[in-house]
Kinemage of the C-alpha trace (Angstrom):
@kinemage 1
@onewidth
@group {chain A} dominant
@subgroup {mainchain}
@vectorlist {calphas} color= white
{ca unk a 1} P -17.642 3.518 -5.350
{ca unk a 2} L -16.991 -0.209 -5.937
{ca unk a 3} L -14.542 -1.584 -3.222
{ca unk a 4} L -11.974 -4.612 -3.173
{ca unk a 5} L -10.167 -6.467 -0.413
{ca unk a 6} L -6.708 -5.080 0.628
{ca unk a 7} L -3.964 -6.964 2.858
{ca unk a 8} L -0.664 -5.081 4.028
{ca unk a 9} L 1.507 -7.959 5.558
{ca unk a 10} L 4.922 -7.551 7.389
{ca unk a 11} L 6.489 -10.639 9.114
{ca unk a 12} L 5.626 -9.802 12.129
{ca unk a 13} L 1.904 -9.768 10.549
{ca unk a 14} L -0.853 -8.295 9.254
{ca unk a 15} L -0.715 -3.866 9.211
{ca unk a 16} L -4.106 -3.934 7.873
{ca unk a 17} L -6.847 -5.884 6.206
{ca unk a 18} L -10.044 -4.591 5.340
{ca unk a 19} L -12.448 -3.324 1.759
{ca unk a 20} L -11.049 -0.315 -0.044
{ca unk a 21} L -11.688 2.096 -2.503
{ca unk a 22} L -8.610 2.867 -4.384
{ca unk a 23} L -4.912 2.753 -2.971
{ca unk a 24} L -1.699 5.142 -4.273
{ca unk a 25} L 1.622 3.094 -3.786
{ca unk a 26} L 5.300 3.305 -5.034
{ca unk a 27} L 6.628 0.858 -7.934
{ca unk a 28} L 9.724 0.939 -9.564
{ca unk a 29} L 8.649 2.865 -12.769
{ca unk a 30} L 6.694 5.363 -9.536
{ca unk a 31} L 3.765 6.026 -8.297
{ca unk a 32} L 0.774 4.114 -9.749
{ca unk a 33} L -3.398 3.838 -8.427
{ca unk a 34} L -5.376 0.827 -8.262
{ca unk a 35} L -9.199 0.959 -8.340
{ca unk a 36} L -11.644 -1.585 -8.242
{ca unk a 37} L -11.906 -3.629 -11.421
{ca unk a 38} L -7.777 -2.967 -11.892
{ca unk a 39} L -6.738 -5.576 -14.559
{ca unk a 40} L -4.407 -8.624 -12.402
{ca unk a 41} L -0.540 -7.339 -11.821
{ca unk a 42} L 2.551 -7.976 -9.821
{ca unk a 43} L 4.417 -4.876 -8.794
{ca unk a 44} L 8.080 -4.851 -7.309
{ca unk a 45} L 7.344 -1.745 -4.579
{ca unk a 46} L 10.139 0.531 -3.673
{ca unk a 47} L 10.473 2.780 -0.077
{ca unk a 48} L 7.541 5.327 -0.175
{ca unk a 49} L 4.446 6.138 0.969
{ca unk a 50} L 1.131 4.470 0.616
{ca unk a 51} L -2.292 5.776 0.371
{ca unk a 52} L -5.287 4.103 1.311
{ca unk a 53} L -8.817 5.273 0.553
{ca unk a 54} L -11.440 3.428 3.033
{ca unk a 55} L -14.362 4.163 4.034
{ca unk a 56} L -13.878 7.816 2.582
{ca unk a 57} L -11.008 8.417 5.044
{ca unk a 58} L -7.303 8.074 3.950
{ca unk a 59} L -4.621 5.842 5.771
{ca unk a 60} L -1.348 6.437 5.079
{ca unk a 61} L 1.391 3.544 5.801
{ca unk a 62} L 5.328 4.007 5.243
{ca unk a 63} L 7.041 0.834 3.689
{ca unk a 64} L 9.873 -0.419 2.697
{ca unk a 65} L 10.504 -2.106 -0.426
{ca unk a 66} L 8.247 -4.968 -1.352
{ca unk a 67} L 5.379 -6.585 -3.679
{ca unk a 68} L 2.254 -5.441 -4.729
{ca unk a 69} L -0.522 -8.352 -6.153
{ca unk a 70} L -3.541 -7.256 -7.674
{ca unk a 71} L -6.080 -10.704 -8.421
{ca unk a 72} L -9.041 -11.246 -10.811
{ca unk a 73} L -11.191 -11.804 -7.491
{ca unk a 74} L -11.227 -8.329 -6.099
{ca unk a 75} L -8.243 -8.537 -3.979
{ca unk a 76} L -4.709 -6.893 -3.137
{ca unk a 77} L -2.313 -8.103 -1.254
{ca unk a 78} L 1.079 -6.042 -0.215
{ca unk a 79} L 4.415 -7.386 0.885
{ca unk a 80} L 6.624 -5.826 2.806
{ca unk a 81} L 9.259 -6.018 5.314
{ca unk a 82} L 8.144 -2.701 6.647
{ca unk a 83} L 4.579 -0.798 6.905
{ca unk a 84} L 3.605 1.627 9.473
{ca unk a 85} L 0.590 3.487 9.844
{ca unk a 86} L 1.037 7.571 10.339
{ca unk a 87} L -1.448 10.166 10.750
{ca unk a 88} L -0.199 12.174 7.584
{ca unk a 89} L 1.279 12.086 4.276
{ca unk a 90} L 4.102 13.668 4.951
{ca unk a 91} L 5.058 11.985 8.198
{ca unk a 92} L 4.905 8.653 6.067
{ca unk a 93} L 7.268 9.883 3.478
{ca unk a 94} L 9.597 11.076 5.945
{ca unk a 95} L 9.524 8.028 7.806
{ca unk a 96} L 9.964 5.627 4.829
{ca unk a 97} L 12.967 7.479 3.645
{ca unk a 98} L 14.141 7.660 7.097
{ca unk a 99} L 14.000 4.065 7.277
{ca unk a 100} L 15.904 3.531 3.613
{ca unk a 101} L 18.382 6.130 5.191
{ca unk a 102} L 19.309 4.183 8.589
């Protein structure tokens, strides 16, 4: 599978940065994919989980609200003011609307 660059990026610095196959994240109109090849977009994010697909393993990060860029050049950067990696799904759901919550 064809792979792009991804950056999650708090400010307190980067949660992750590495090549990727595909990533599941949480916009404003819900949950949307991006694949290699995805066509350039700006996406507000809102609290959710996020699902990362590299090297046929899946990360999962909780975040906060924040932006999603997808470039022409093969690469993805996320914005937000919170990301933290968990070990499942379900503990980065809970988290992130812990976090909205509190």
């Amino acid at each position: 599978m064809n792979k792009y660059s991804l950056s999650i990026i708090t400010p307190n610095g980067k949660v992750f940065e590495g090549l990727v196959e595909s990533l599941i994240a949480p916009g404003v109109a819900g949950y949307f994919g991006v694949l290699s090849g995805h066509a350039a977009m700006s996406v507000v994010l809102t609290p959710g989980p996020v699902t990362v697909k590299a090297e046929s393993a899946e990360r999962y990060y909780a975040i906060n609200s924040g932006i999603l860029e997808v470039s022409r050049q093969k690469r993805v950067v996320l914005l937000s003011d919170l990301a933290v990696e968990k070990p499942s799904l379900d503990e980065a759901r809970h988290h992130a609307t812990a976090s909205v919550t509190h």
